[in-house]
C-alpha positions as CSV (number, residue, x, y, z in Angstrom):
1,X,102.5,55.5,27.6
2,X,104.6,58.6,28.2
3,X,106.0,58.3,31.1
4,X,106.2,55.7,33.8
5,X,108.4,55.6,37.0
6,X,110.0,52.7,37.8
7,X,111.6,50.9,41.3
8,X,112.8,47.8,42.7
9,X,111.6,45.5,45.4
10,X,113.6,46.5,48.5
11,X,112.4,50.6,47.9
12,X,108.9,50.1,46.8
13,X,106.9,52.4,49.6
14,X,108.7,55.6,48.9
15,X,108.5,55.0,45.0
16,X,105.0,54.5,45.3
17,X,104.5,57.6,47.3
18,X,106.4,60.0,44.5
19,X,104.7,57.9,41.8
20,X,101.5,58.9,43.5
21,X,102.5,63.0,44.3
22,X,103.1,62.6,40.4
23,X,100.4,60.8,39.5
24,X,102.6,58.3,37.4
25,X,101.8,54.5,36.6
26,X,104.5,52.1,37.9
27,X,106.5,49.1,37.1
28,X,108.7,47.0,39.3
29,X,112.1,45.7,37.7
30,X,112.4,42.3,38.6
31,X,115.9,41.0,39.9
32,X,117.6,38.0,40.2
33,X,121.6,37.2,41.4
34,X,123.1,34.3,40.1
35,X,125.3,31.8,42.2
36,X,128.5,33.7,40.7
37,X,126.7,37.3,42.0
38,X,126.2,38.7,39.1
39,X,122.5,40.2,38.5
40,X,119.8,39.9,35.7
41,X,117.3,42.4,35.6
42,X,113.5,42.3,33.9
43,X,112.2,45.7,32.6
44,X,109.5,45.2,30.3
45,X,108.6,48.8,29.0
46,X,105.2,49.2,27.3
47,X,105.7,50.5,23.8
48,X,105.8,54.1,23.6
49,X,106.7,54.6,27.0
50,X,108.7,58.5,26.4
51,X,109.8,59.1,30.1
52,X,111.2,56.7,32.3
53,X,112.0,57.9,36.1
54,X,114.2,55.4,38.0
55,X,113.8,56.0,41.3
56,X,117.0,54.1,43.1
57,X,118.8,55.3,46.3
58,X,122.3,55.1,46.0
59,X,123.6,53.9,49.8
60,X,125.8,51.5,49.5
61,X,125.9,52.3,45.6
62,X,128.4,49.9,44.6
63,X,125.9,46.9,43.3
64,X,123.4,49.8,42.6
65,X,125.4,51.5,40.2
66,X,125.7,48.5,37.7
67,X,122.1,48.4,37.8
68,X,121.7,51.9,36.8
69,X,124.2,51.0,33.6
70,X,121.8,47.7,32.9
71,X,118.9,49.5,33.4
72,X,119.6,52.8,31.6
73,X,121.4,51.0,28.5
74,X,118.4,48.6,28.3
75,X,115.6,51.4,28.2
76,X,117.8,53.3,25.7
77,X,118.2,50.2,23.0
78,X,114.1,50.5,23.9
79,X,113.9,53.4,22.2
80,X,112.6,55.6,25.5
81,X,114.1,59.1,24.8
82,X,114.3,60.9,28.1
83,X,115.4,58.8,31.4
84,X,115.4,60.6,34.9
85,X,117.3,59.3,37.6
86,X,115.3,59.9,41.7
87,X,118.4,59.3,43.9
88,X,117.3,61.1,47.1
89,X,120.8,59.5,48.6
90,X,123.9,60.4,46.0
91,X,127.0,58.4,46.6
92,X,130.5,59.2,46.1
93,X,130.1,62.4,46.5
94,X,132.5,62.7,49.5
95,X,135.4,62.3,47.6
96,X,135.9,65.3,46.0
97,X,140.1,66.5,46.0
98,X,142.7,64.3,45.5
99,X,144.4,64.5,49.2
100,X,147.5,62.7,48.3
101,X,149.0,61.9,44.8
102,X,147.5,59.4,43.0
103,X,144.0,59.4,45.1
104,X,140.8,58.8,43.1
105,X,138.2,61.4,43.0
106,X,135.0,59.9,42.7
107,X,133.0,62.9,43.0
108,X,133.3,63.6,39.1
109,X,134.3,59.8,37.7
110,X,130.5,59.0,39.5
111,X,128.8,62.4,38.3
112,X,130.0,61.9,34.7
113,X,128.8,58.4,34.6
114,X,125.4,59.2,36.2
115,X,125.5,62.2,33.1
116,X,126.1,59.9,30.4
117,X,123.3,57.9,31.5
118,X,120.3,60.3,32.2
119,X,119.1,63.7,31.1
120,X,118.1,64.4,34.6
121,X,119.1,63.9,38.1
122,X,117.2,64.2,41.2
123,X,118.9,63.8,44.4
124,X,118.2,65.7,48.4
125,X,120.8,67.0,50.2
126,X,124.0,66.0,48.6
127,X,127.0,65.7,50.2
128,X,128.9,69.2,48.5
129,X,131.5,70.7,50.1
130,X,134.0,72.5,47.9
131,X,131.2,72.9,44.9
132,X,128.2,75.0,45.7
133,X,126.1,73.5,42.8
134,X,125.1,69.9,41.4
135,X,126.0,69.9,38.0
136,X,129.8,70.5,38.8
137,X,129.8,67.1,39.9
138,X,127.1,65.8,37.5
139,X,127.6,67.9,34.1
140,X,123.5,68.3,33.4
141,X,121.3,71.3,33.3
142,X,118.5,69.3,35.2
143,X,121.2,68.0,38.4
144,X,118.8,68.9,40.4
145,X,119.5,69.3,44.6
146,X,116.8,69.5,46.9
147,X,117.4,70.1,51.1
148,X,114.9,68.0,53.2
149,X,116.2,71.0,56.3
150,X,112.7,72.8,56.0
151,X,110.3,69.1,56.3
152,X,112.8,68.2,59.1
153,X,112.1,71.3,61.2
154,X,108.0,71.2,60.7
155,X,108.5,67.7,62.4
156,X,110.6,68.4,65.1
157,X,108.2,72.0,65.8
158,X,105.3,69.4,65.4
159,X,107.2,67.1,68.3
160,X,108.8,69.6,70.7
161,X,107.7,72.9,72.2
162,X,110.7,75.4,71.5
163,X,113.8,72.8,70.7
164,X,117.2,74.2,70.2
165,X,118.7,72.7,67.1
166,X,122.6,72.0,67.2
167,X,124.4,70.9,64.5
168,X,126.7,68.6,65.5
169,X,130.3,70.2,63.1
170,X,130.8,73.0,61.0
171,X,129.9,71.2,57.8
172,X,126.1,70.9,59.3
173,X,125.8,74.6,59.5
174,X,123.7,75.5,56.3
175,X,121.3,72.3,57.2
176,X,120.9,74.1,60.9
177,X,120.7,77.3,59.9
178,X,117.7,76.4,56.3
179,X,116.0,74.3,59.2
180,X,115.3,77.0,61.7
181,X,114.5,79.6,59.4
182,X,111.4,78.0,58.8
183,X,110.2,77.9,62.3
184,X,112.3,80.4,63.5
185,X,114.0,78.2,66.1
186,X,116.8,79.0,67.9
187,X,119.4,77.0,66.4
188,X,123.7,76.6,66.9
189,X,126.6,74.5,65.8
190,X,129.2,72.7,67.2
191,X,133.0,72.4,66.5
192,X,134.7,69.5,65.2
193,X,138.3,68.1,64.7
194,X,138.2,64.4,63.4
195,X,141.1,61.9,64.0
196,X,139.5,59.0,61.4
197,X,136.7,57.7,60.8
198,X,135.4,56.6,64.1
199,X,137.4,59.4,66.5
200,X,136.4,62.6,66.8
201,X,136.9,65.7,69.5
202,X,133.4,67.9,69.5
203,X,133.2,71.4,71.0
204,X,130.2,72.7,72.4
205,X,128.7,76.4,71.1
206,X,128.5,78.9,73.4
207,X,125.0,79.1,73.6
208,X,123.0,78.3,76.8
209,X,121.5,74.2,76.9
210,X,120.3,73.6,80.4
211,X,116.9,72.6,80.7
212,X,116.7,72.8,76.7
213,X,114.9,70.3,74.4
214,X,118.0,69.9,71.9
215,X,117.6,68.5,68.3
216,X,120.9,67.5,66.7
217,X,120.0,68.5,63.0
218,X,122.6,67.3,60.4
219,X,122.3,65.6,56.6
220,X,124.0,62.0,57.3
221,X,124.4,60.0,59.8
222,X,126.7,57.1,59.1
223,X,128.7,55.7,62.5
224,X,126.7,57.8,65.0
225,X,130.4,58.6,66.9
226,X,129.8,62.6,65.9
227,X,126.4,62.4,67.2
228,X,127.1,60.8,70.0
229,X,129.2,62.8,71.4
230,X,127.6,66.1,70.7
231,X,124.9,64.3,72.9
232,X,127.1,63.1,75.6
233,X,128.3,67.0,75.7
234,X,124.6,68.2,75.5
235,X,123.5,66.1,78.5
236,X,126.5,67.4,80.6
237,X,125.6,70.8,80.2
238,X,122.0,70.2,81.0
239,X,119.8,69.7,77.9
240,X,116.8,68.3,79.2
241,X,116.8,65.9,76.2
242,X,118.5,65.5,72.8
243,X,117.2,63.6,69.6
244,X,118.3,63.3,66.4
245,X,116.7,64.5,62.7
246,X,118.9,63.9,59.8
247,X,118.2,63.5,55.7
248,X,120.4,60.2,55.2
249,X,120.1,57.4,57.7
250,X,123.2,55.1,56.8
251,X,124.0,54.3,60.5
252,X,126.4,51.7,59.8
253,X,127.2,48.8,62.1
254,X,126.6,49.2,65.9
255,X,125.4,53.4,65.3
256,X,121.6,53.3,66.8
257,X,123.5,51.5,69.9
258,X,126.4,53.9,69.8
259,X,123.9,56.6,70.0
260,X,121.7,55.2,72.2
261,X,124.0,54.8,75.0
262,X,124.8,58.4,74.3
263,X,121.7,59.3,75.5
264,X,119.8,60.0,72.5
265,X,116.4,59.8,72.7
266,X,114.5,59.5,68.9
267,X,115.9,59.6,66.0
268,X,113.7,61.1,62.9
269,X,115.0,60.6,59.5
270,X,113.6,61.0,56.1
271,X,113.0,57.8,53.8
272,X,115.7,59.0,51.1
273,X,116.8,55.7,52.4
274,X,115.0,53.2,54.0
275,X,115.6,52.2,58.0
276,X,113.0,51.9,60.6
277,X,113.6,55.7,61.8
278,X,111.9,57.1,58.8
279,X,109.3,59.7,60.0
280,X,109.2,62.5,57.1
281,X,108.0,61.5,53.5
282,X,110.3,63.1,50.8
283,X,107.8,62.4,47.8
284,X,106.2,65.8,48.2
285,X,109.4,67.6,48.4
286,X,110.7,64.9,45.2
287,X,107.4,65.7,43.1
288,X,108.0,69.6,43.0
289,X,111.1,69.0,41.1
290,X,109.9,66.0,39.2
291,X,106.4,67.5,38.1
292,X,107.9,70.2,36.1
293,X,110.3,68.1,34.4
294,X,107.7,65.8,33.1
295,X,105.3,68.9,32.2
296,X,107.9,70.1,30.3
297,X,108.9,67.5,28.4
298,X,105.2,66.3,27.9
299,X,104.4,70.1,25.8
């Protein structure tokens, strides 16, 4: 066996999908918690087994990440030499100054860890903002960062004739602008000014909306407040409709409602992590960076 991807339960359809783009055989790690919520996990690795891709999505990472440690460690003492890590959602990666003495910056603690682990990281549109490259936060020469912009903008061409893509704050801008390059679509980006993590002022671009099929295009959406009201905006100055396409669907708490009543009208994500707007596979995107990797260390 030389190499073999492996998943759990609760994010079996996309593995499946990359495992088949790769054309690699799979095997489910069973889990179990324990009254005192602690986990035991069942990996049983054929012998020989040379490459092991975990595919694991690290929303909510917290529980996740100790899995990684069991499940990396465990195919190590195994003797499999090479270990990849599919994370199409990264965690902690927010968090990367210290804004006040004493903060912890989990950007690097989390990269560092995730390098100490694996010889290869795969991982789509990561939440960078004062790095322009991966491996600054995750010291490998295969941290690999893909952008799910161009498979976002073939669906929303495939769903609306000429839509305007907005992105909702200035931080979206380099999703907006990848996106419509591919479709040439005319595209725009609002302004921002956050109060915390649930209030926030947006500004409109000055770019003409009425009567215009808008698509909010951004990488995460977490409490829907941004989007929301970028939508509410939208709709005021006459978009005929807006929707939402975005990489990471967290959408925490009440967000899908938050947005609704917004006015938004569909929401496409991709499955880098699971919820019931999934509409764009990432295992094609996934197996070109995979494919080589595995060719590579196969010669």
């Amino acid at each position: 066996m030389s190499a073999l991807l492996t998943y759990l339960a609760d994010e079996r359809e996309p593995a499946l999908r990359l495992a088949s783009a790769c054309a690699l055989p799979t095997l489910a790690v069973a889990r179990h918690r324990f009254p005192d919520e602690e986990l035991k996990l069942l990996l049983d690795l054929p012998a020989g087994t040379q490459t092991l891709v975990v595919y694991r999505s690290l929303d909510r990472p917290n529980e996740k990440l100790v899995e990684l440690l069991l499940l990396a460690r465990h195919a190590r003492r195994a003797g499999v030499p090479r270990l990849v890590l599919v994370a199409p959602y990264l965690g902690y990666m927010r968090q990367d100054i210290a804004f006040q003495p004493g903060e912890v910056v989990s950007q690097t603690i989390v990269g560092k860890f995730l390098a100490e682990l694996f010889d290869a990281v795969i991982t789509v549109d990561p939440h960078l903002h004062r790095i322009s490259r991966l491996d600054e936060a995750i010291p490998l020469q295969d941290a690999i960062a893909l952008s799910a912009a161009g498979s976002l903008a073939e669906r929303v061409a495939s769903e609306r004739d000429h839509p305007l893509l907005v992105g909702p704050d200035a931080e979206s801008r380099q999703w907006v602008e990848s996106a419509a390059a591919v479709r040439q679509l005319d595209h725009a980006v609002c302004s921002k000014q956050r109060h915390g993590d649930r209030d926030v002022v947006i500004t409109l671009p000055d770019v003409a909306v009425a009567g215009r099929a808008v698509v909010l295009l951004d990488d995460v959406a977490s409490s829907g407040r941004t989007l929301a009201g970028a939508a509410r905006l939208l709709l005021q100055a006459g978009a005929s409709s807006v929707d939402v396409a975005v990489t990471h669907a967290l959408f925490a708490g009440d967000a899908l409602a938050v947005m609704e009543s917004a006015g938004i009208g569909t929401v496409w994500s991709t499955d880098c992590i699971q919820h019931p707007s999934n509409a764009v596979s990432m295992a094609p995107l996934l197996a070109t960076a995979l494919n080589p990797l595995l060719q590579r260390w196969a010669g």
